[in-house]
Structure formats: structure tokens, C-alpha cells
C-alpha positions as CSV (number, residue, x, y, z in Angstrom):
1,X,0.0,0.0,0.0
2,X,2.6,2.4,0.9
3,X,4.4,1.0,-1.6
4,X,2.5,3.6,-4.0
5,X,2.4,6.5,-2.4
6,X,5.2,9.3,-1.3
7,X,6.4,8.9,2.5
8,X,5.7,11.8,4.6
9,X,6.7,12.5,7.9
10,X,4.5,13.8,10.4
11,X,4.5,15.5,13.6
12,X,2.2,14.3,16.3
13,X,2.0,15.7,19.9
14,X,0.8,13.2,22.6
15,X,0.6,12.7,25.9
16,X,2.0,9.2,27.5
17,X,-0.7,7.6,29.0
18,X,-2.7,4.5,28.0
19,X,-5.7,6.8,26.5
20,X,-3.4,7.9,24.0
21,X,-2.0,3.9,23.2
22,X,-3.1,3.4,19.7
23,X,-0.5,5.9,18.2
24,X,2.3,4.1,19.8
25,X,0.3,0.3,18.7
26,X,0.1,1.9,15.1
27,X,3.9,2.9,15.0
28,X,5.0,-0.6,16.5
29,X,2.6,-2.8,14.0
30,X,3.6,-0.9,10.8
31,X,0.1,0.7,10.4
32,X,1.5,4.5,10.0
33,X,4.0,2.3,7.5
34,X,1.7,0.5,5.5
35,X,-0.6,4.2,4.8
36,X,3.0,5.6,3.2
37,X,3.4,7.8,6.7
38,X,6.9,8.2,8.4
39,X,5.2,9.6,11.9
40,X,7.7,11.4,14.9
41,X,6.2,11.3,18.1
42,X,7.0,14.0,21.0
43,X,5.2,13.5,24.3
44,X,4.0,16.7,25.9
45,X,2.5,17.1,29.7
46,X,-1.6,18.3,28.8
47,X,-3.6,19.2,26.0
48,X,-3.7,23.2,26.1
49,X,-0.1,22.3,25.6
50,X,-0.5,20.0,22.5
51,X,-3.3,22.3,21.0
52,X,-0.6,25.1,21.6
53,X,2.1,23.8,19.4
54,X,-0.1,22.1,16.7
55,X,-1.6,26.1,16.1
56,X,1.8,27.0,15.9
57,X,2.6,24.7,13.5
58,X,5.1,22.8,15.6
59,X,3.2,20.3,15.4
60,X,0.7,18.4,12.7
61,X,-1.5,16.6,14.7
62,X,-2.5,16.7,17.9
63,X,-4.5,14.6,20.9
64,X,-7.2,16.8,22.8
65,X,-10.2,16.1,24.9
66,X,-13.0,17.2,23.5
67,X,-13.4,20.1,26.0
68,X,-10.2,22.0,25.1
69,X,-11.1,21.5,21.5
70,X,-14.6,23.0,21.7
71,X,-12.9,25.8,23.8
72,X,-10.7,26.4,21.3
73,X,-13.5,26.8,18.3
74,X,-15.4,29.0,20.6
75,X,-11.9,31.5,20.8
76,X,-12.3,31.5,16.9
77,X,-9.2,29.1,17.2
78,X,-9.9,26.7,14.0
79,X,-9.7,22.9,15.2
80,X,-11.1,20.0,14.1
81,X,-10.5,15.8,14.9
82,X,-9.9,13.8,12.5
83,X,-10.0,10.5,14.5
84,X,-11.5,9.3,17.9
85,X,-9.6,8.4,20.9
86,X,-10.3,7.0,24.2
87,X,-14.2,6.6,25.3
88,X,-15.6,6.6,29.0
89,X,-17.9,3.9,29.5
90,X,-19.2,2.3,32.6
91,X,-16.6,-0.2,33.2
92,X,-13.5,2.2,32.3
93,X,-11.8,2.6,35.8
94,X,-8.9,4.6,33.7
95,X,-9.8,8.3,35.0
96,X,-10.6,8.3,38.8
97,X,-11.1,10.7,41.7
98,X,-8.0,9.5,43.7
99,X,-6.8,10.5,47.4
100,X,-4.1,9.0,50.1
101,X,-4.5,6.0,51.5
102,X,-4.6,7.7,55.4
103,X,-7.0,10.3,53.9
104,X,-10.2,10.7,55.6
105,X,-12.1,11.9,52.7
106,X,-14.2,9.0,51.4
107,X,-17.3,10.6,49.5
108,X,-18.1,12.7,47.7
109,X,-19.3,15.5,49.9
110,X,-16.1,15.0,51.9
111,X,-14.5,16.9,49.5
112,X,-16.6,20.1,50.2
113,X,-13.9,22.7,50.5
114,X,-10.9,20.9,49.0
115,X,-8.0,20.9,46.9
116,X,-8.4,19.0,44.1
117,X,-5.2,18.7,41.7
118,X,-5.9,18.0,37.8
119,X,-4.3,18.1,34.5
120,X,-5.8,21.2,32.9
121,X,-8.1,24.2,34.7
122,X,-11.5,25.0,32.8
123,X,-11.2,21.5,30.4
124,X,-12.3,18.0,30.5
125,X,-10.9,17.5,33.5
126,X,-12.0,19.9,36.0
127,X,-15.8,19.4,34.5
128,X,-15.7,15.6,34.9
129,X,-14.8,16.2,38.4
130,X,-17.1,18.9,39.3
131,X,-20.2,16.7,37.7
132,X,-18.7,13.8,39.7
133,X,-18.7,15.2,43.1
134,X,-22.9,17.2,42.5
135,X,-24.2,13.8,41.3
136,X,-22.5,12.1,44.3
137,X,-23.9,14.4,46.7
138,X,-21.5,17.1,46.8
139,X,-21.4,20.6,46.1
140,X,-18.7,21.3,43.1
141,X,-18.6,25.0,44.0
142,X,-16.8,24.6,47.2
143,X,-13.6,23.5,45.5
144,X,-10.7,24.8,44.6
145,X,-8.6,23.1,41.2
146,X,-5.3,23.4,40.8
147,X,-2.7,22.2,37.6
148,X,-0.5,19.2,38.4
149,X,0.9,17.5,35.5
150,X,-0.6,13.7,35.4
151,X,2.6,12.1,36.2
152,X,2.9,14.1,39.4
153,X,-0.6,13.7,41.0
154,X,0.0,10.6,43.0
155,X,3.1,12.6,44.8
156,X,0.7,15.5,45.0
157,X,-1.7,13.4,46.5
158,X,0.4,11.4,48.7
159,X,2.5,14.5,50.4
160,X,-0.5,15.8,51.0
161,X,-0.3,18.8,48.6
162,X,-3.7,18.5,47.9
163,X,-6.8,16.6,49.1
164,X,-7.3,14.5,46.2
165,X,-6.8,14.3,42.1
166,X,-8.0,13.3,39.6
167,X,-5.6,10.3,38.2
168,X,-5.3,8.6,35.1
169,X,-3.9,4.7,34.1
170,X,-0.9,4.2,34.0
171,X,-0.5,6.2,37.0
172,X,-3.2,5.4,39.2
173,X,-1.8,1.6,39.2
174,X,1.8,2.6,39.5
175,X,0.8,4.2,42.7
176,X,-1.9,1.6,44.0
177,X,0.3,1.4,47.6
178,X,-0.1,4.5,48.5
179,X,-3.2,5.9,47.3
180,X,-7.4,5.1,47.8
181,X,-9.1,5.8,44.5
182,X,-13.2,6.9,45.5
183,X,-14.6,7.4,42.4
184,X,-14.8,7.2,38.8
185,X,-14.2,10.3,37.9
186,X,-15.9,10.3,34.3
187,X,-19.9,9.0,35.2
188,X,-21.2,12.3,35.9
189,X,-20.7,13.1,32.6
190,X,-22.9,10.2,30.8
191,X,-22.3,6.5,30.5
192,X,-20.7,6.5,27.3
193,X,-18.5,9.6,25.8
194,X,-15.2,10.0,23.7
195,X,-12.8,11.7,26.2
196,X,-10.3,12.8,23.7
197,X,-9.6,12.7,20.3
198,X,-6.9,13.7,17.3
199,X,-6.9,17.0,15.6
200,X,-5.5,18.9,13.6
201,X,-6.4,22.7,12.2
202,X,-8.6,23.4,9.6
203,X,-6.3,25.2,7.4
204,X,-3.6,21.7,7.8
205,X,-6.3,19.5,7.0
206,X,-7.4,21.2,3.7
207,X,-3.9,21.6,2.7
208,X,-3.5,17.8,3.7
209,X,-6.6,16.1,3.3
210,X,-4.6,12.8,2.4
211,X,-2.5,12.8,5.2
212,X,-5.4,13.5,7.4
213,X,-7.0,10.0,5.9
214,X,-4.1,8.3,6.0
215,X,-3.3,9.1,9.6
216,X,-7.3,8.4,10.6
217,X,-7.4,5.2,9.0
218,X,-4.1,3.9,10.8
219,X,-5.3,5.0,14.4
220,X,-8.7,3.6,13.3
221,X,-7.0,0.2,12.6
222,X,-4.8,0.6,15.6
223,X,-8.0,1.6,17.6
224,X,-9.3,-1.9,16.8
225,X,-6.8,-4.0,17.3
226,X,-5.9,-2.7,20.7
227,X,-9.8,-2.9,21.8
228,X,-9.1,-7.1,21.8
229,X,-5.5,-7.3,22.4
230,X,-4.6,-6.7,25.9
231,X,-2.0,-8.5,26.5
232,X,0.0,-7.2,23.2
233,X,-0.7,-3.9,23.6
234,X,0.2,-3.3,27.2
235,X,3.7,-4.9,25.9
236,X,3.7,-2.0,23.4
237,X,2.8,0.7,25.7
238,X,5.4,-0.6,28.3
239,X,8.1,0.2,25.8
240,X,7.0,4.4,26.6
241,X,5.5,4.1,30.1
242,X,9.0,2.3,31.5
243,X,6.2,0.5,34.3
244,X,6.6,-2.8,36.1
245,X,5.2,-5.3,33.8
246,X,3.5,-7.0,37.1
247,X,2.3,-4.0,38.4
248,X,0.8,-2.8,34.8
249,X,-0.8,-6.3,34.6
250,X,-3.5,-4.9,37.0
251,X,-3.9,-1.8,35.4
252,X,-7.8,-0.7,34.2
253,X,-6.8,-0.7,30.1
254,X,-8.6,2.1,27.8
255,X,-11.1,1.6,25.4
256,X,-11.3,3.3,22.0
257,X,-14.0,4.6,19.1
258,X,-13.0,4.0,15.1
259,X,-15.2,6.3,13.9
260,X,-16.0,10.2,14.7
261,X,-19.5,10.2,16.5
262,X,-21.4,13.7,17.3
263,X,-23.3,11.9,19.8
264,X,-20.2,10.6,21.5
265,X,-19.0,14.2,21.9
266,X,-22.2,16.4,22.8
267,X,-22.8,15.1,26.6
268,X,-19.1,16.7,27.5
269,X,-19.9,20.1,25.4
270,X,-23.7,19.8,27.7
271,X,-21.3,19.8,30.7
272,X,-18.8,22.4,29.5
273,X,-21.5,25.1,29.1
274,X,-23.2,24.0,32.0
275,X,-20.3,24.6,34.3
276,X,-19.0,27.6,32.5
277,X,-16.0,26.3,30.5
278,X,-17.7,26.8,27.5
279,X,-19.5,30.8,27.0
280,X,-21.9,29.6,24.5
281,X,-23.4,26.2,22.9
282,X,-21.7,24.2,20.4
283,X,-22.5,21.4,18.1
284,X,-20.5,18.5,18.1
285,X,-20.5,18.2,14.6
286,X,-18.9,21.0,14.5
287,X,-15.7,19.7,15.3
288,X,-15.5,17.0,13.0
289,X,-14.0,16.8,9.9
290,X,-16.1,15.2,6.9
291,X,-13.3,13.5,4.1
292,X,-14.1,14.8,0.7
């Protein structure tokens, strides 16, 4: 296949966590090969710093949750996916509300008052904590957020930093010891939802619309093949994550979409308005790019 088209190379921002596997699985297994695509990888700590250097033209492509993106569009900053990533669904255990394991703080409504530490302020991740804690009894308002990069949270957390974070795989299990996790930290948001996705902007993709395809149609196949190989893909992702193979045997493994879904998207932009991170509605069709 790749055999008859030109190689290009292409830049793609990511973060290192499991959510983000299938770029890694689609590098290993010679999918990014086989669509004529030479793909360089550089991990990066959150995704207002991805979006950042993708609108910049640093990078090509970029990994976002759905949140940032639709913040993004709303700022008249032209983003659009091109390929799903990780979904939420009620058996993902991959993004929990996670504290010490001497902390006092067991529910929800313990938290009243708190520090919570996250990834990115006014995104995904402060919104699927705040519906978290007023489903679970609650009251969002009383906390106050602050930016830890994900591979510092359990420290954060632990030390005593802050009350609690919200933690993400491969980190929550690397720091199963010494933490208590208390909740899933994306079902107040809806059952089902895609949490992130790639992107790219508007202007790249019309001046690319192959590579966009090519690129969609390797994470697709990726997406796939990871969804039903467990064992073979945590091998992969071990290779980046430098874990313990016997403690990341125990980890909660992510789960991904192959196809762009408006319906998959709208319950986090509902949330984003309704919590303020968003200034006005937004379709999730919108943000998703329709191949010639």
C-alpha cells in the first residue's frame, strides 16, 4: 500500500498515557508504515499544551479532549478531529477521583472545601470532576482546582499537597500502595463519551486532506486491534511508560472509538457550558472533519 504513495513525515503531539496507546500500537505494528506515513512522536505534559504547538505549526496533529477542543473553536481558534480516541464507558476505571491512603475523605461530599489537583483548569478534566462530586452528593462549588501534570498527581496526592486528584492509568496503578481511589471520575458526565480525540487545524487538514486519511485510517485500525489485544498492547505501551510489567498487569486498560461520533461528543460540550467552560453552545458536529 505504501508501496504507491510518497512517505511523509508527520508530527504528532501526545501525551503518554494509556488513553493515547493506539499511536504508539500503530507505529509498533507498521500501520502509519503501511498508509505511506513516516510519523515522529514527541510527548508533551496536557492538552492546552499540544493544542498550543499544533496552532503554531510545531506540530501536525494533535491529541485533545473534547473540552479544550470545543474551547478552542469557541476562541475563533480553527480545530477540528480527524480520529477518535479514548471513550468513557461504565466499566473504564482509567480516570478516577483518587486520594491518600490515610486520607479521611471517602465521598463525595467530603470533598466540600478541598484541593483537588488536575491536569488542565477550565477542560475536561475539572468538568468531569465537578459533575462527579454534585451527582454524588457534593457541592462542586466549594472546590478549589489546581494544575498538576498527570505524572505528578499521586506525589501531589500522597505529600499531602492536595486533598485529592483526579488520576489517570498508567499512573493510578503505578501508585496503587499509597493511594485510595473513591470514584470514577468520568460518570457524571454520561455512560458512554469519547474523552479525547486527534486533531488537527482546519487550514492543515485542507492543505493535507490525504495525510489526514491516512493518519485516521491507521489510528482507526490501531484503535481496533488494541480494543481485543490486551495483552499485546500493554507490551507496546510498556516500551513508553518504562512501568513494572506485574504492576501494569493490574492496570484498568482504555477503550477506543474507530469512527468520529457527534453523539459521542455532545454530553461533554452539555457539561462544558453547564459549568461555565464553554461561553456559549456548540455542536459537536462542529468539530468534526467530513473526508471529501
Amino acid at each position: 500500500m505504501a508501496g504507491a504513495q510518497t512517505v511523509q513525515v508527520l508530527n504528532v503531539g501526545t501525551i503518554p498515557l494509556d488513553a493515547n496507546g493506539p499511536l504508539y500500537y500503530a507505529q509498533q505494528l507498521g500501520y502509519f508504515k503501511d498508509v505511506g506515513l513516516d510519523v515522529h512522536i514527541t510527548p508533551m505534559n496536557s492538552g492546552p499544551t499540544v493544542a498550543a504547538a499544533v496552532v503554531s505549526g510545531a506540530l501536525d496533529i494533535g491529541v485533545a479532549n473534547v473540552a479544550t477542543i470545543a474551547q478552542a473553536h469557541n476562541r475563533g481558534l480553527p480545530f477540528t478531529f480527524i480520529a477518535p480516541g479514548a471513550l468513557a464507558t461504565p466499566a473504564s476505571m482509567t480516570n478516577v477521583i483518587m486520594v491518600a491512603k490515610d486520607s479521611p475523605i471517602r465521598t463525595a461530599a467530603d470533598l466540600n472545601g478541598k484541593t483537588i489537583a488536575i491536569n488542565g483548569l477550565k477542560d475536561l478534566q475539572q468538568i468531569s470532576v465537578q459533575s462527579w462530586i454534585d451527582k454524588h452528593g457534593g457541592d462542586s462549588k466549594t472546590i478549589k482546582f489546581v494544575e498538576v501534570p498527570v505524572s505528578q498527581m499521586a506525589a501531589a496526592v500522597v505529600t499531602h499537597r492536595v486533598d485529592a486528584a483526579k488520576g489517570d492509568e498508567p499512573f493510578i496503578t503505578e501508585a496503587k500502595a499509597d493511594i485510595r481511589v473513591i470514584g470514577n471520575a468520568e460518570d457524571g458526565i454520561a455512560p458512554r463519551f469519547m474523552i479525547i480525540g486527534w486533531f488537527s487545524t482546519e487550514q492543515w487538514i485542507k492543505d493535507h486532506p490525504d495525510l489526514a486519511a491516512r493518519f485516521a485510517a491507521a489510528i482507526a485500525r490501531a484503535s481496533l486491534w488494541a480494543n481485543t489485544h490486551d495483552r499485546e498492547s500493554l507490551a507496546i505501551f510498556l516500551q513508553t511508560a518504562k512501568l513494572d510489567p506485574q504492576t501494569a498487569a493490574s492496570m484498568a486498560r482504555s477503550r477506543f472509538g474507530a469512527s468520529l461520533d457527534p453523539a459521542m461528543m455532545q454530553p461533554v460540550l452539555d457539561t462544558a457550558l453547564k459549568y461555565g467552560v464553554l461561553d456559549r453552545p456548540i455542536a459537536a458536529s462542529d468539530l468534526i472533519w467530513r473526508k471529501p
